[in-house]
Legacy VTK file of the C-alpha trace (Angstrom):
# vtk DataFile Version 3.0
C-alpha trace
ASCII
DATASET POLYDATA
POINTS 391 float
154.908 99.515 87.367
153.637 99.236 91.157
152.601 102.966 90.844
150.636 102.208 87.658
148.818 99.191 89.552
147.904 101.411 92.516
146.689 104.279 90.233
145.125 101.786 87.550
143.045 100.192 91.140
142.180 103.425 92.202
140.665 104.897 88.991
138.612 101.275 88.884
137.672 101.774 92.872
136.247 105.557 92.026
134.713 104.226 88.759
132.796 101.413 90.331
131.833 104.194 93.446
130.446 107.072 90.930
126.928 105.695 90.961
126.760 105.423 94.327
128.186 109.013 94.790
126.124 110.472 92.391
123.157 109.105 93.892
124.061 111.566 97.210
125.554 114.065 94.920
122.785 116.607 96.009
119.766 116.320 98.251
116.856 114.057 97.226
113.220 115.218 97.871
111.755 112.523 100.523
108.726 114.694 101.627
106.911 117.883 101.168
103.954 118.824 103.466
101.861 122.145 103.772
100.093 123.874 106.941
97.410 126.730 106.176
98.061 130.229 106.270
96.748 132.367 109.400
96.543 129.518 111.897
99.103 130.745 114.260
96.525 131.131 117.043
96.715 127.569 118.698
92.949 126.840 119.559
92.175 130.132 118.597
92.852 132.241 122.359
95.989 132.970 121.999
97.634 136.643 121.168
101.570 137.461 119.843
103.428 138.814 122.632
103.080 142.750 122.593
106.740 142.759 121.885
107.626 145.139 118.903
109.658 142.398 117.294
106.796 140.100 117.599
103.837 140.170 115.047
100.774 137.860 112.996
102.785 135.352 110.979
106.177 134.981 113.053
105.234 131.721 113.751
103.012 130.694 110.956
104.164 127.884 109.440
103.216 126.854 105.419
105.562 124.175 104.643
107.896 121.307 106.213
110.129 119.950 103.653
112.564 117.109 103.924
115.307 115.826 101.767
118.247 113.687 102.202
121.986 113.429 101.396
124.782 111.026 101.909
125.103 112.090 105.635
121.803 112.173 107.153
118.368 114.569 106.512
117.628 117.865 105.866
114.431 119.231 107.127
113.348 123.115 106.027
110.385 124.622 107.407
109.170 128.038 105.546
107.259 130.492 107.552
104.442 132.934 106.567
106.911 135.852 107.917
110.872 136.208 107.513
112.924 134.806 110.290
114.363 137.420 113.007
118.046 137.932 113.361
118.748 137.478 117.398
121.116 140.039 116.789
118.485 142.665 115.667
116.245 141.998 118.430
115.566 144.195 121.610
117.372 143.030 125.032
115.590 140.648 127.309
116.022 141.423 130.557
119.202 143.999 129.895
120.488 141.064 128.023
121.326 140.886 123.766
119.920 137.946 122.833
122.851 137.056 120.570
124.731 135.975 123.982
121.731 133.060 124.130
120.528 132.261 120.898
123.120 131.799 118.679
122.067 129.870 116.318
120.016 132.512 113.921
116.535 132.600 115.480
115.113 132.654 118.242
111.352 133.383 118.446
110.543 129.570 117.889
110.434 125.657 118.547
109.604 123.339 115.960
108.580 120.248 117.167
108.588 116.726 114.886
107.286 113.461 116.421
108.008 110.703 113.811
106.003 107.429 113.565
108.010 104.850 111.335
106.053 101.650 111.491
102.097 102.652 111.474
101.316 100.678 114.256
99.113 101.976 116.585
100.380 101.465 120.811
103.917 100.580 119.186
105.707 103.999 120.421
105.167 107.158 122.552
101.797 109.195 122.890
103.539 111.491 125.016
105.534 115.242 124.291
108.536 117.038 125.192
107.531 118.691 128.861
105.910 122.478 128.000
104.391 121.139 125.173
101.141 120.152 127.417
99.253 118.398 124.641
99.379 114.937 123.393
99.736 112.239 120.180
97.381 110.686 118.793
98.103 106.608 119.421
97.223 106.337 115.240
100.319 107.989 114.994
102.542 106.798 118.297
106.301 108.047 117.617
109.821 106.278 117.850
111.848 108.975 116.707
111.560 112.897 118.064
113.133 115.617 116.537
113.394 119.176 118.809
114.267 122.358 116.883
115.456 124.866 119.258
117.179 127.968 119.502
119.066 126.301 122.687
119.424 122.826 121.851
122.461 122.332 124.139
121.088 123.738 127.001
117.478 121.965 126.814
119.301 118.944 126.046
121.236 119.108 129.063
117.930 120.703 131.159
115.816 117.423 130.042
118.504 114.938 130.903
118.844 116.997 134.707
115.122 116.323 135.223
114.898 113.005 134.359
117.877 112.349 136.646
115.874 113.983 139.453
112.854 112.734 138.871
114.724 109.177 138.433
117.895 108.798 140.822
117.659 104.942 140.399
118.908 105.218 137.255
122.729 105.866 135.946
123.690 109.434 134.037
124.827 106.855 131.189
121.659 105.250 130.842
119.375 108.159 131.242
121.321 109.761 128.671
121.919 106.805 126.111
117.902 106.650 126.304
117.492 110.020 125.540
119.577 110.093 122.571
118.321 107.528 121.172
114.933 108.765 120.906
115.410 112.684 120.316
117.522 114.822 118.982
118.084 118.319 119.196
119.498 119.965 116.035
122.514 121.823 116.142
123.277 122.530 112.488
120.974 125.106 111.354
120.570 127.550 108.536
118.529 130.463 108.390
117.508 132.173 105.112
114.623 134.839 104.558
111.674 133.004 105.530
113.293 129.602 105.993
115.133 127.171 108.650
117.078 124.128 107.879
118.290 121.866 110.626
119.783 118.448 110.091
119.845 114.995 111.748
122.266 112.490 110.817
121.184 109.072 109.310
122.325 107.071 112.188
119.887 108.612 114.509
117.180 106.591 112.648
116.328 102.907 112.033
117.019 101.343 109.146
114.089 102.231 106.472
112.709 104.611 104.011
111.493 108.393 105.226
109.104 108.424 102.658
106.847 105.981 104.747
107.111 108.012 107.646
103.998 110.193 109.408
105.013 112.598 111.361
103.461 114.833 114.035
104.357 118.524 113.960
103.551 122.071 115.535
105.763 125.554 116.743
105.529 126.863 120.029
106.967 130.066 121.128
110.465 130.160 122.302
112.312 131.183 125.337
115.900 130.788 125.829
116.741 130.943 128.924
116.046 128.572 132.363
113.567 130.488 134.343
114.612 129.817 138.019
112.331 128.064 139.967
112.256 130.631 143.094
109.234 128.794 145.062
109.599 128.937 148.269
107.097 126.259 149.390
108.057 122.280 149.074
105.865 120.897 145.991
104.961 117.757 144.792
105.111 118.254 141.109
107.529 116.116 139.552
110.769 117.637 137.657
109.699 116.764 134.159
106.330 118.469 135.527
108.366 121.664 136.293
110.481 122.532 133.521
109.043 124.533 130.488
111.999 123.124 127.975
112.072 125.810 126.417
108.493 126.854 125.713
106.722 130.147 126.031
103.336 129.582 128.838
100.490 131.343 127.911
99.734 134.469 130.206
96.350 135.978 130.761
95.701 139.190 129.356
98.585 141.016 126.827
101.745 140.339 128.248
105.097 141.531 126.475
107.132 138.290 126.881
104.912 135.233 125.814
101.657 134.432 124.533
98.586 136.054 126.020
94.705 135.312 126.468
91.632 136.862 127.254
91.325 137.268 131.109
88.754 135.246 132.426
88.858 132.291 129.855
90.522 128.874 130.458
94.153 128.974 129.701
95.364 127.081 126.500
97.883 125.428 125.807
101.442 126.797 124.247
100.991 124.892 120.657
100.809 127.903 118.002
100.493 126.174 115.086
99.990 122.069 114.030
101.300 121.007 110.438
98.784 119.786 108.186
96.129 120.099 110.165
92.948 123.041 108.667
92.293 125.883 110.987
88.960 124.191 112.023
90.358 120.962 112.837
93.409 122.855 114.862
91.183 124.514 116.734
89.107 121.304 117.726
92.195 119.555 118.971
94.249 121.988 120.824
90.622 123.793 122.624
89.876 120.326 124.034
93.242 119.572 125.268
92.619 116.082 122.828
96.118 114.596 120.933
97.893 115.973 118.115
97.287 114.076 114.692
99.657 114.017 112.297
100.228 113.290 108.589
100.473 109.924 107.105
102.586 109.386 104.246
102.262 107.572 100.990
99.761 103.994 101.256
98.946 105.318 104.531
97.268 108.996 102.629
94.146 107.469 102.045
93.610 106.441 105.304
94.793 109.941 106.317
91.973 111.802 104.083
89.054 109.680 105.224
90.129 110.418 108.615
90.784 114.158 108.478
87.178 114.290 106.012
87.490 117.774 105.025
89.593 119.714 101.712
92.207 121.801 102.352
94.157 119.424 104.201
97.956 118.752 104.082
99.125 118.050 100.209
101.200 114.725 100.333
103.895 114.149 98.092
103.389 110.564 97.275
106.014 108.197 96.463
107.033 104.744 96.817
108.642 103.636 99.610
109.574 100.259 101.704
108.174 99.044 104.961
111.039 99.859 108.196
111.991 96.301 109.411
114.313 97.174 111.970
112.318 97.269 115.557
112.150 100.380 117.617
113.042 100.810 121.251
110.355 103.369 123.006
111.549 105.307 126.012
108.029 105.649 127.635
109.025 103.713 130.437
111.839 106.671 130.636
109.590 109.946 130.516
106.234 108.586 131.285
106.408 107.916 135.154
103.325 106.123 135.241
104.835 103.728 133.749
108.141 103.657 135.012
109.770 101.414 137.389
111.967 103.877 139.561
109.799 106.280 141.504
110.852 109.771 142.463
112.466 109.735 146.144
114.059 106.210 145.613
117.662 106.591 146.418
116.773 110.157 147.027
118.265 112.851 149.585
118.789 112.301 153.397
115.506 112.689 155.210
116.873 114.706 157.488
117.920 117.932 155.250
114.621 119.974 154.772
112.746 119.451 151.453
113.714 123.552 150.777
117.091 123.022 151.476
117.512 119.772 149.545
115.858 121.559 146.246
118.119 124.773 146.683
121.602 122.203 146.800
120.120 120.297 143.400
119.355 123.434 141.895
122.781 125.001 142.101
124.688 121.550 141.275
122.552 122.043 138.284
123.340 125.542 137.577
126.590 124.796 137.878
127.418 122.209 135.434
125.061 124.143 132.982
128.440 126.618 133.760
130.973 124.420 133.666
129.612 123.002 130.606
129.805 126.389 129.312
125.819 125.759 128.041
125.134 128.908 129.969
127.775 131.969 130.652
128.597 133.662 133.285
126.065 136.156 133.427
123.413 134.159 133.304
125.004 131.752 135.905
125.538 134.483 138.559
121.809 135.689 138.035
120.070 132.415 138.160
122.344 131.545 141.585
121.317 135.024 143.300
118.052 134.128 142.523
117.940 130.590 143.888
120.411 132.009 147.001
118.177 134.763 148.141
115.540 131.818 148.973
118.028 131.024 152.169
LINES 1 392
391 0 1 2 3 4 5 6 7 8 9 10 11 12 13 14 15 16 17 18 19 20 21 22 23 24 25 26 27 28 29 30 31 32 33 34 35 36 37 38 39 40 41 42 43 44 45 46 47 48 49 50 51 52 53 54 55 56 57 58 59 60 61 62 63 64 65 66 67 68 69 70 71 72 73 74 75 76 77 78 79 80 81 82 83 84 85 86 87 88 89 90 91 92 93 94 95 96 97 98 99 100 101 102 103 104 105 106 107 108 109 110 111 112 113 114 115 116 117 118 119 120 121 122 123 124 125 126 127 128 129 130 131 132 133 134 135 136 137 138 139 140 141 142 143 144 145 146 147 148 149 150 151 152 153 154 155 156 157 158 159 160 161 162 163 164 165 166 167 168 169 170 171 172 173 174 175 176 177 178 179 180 181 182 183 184 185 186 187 188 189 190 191 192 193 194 195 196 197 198 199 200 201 202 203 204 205 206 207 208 209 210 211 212 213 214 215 216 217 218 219 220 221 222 223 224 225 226 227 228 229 230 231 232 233 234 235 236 237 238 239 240 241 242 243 244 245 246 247 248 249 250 251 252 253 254 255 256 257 258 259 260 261 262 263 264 265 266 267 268 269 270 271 272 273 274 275 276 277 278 279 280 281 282 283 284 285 286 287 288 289 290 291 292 293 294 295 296 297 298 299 300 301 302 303 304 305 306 307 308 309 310 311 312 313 314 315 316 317 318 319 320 321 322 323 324 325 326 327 328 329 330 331 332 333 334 335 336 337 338 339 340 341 342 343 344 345 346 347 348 349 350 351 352 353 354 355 356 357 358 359 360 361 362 363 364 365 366 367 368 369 370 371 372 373 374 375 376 377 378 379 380 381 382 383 384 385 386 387 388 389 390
């Protein structure tokens, strides 16, 4: 009789839960937004890398998707091109790049800056270092989303600059901030022309995605840590030094990143910019002027009069609810201006030199990129020769 009761509660438990389950059964469309064709210029300068496995419409992006489950989000973005297998590529530097990027691809970023309460000031203007280019306040960000081939190591990269550049601050706070506000995918699927990468639910505040906007563009990848081998002291700032993972524009044709014509002011990294028509793409990226993104649902007809020209993103509208839970910014965090910890606070005894005292933070760094095994051993013994030979 007692095993009747238990099985009689659970069959009433599971019926009572089978609406709810269904409802997560498979994804649900939240969002579906499309980007030109041919557009993977940035402002119109820049050139592919004259790399064989490098070519027009690698990094052309047509459409971000995003759906959700009962765990978190699913976001799939479908390029012009199909995605290349790391493990088909040339070597880098005598290296396969199957030892670095593991995860499927590797030519890429995908960056998503997400503004969930459409209030203009209320989050962060500001990008991921490398990314040189700005938001647009209209569409200020809480939540940032960082597609990378990498995503453990420029985690770990970002969170050893801020530390640098902030040594007033604990590990635990500096890190706590960090993930609060972005996230760097590490579940990823690659298929023909597409990539998948999910966030879990808990990394956002309580609302509804369809009401997001979000702010969107590739840049070109690189996947390792290029040592910084200057010999001279500087006064750029850590966050100012890294490249997180982003390809710099070179002038001329060079084989390993984006090029320009010699002569010419050098643009920025940004390839492509969702949503936005080749003309207006052009506009923002030439003038150095902030990223706009695309507004979603009440907010679309705000969007069009802005934007003012056909072709634009197509917006999947549907209804969806106001967020209500507030938003914690981390400007004060990666914006030093800002901040209330200066660089040098707390810092290094004055009497080491400046040379010497970058060498020792560089190869504490390198080595807990090692013995965090975010980095292997190759990789670790050339970056330290590198940073040694400046003795």
């Amino acid at each position: 009789m007692k095993m009747q009761r238990i099985t009689l509660r659970f069959i009433l438990v599971a019926a009572l839960m089978l609406p709810v389950l269904s409802v997560w059964a498979e994804q649900q469309p939240v969002a579906s937004i499309s980007d030109a064709s041919g557009d993977d210029h940035g402002s119109g300068a820049l050139v592919y890398p004259q790399r064989a496995d490098f070519e027009g419409g690698d990094l052309d992006l047509l459409l971000m998707q995003a759906s959700r489950d009962a765990e978190g989000y699913w976001f799939e973005a479908k390029f012009r091109n199909a995605i290349r297998d790391p493990a088909a590529a040339p070597a880098v530097s005598g290296e396969s790049l199957t030892d670095f990027a593991r995860k499927g691809f590797y030519q890429f970023n995908i960056d998503l800056y997400i503004d969930m309460d459409h209030l203009q000031g209320s989050g962060n203007t500001f990008t991921l270092p490398g990314r040189k280019i700005g938001i647009d306040p209209a569409y200020a960000w809480e939540r940032a989303v960082i597609l990378t081939p990498r995503p453990e190591l420029m985690r770990q990269q970002l969170l050893d600059a801020l530390s640098e550049q902030f040594p007033g601050r604990t590990n635990a706070d500096t890190e706590a901030r960090v993930d609060r506000a972005i996230f760097f995918p590490t579940r990823i699927r690659v298929r023909g022309k597409s990539i998948s990468f999910f966030v879990p639910a808990g990394f956002f505040p309580e609302g509804d995605a369809r009401d997001w906007a979000v702010t969107a563009f590739v840049t070109g990848a690189i996947t390792t840590i290029p040592a910084d081998i200057s010999l001279l002291p500087t006064t750029r700032k850590p966050l100012d030094r890294i490249q997180l993972g982003v390809m710099q524009p070179a002038s001329g044709h060079p084989r390993d990143t984006f090029g320009y014509r010699p002569g010419e002011a050098m643009p920025g990294p940004v390839v492509d910019v969702l949503g936005a028509t080749s003309a207006q793409q052009r506009r923002m990226l030439a003038a150095n002027n902030a990223v706009a993104g695309v507004y979603r649902e009440q907010h679309a007809a705000n969007e069009s009069t802005r934007r003012g020209a056909a072709g634009d993103a197509q917006i999947t509208e549907q209804k969806a609810p106001v967020m209500t839970t507030p938003v914690m910014t981390i400007g004060n965090l990666l914006q030093l201006e800002v901040a209330g910890v200066q660089p040098g606070e707390a810092g290094p005894v004055e009497s080491i030199p400046v040379e010497v005292q970058s060498i020792v933070k560089r190869l504490r760094a390198l080595q807990q990129l090692y013995d965090q095994k975010l980095i292997d051993e190759s990789e670790y013994k050339e970056q330290k020769q590198r940073i040694l030979k400046e003795l």
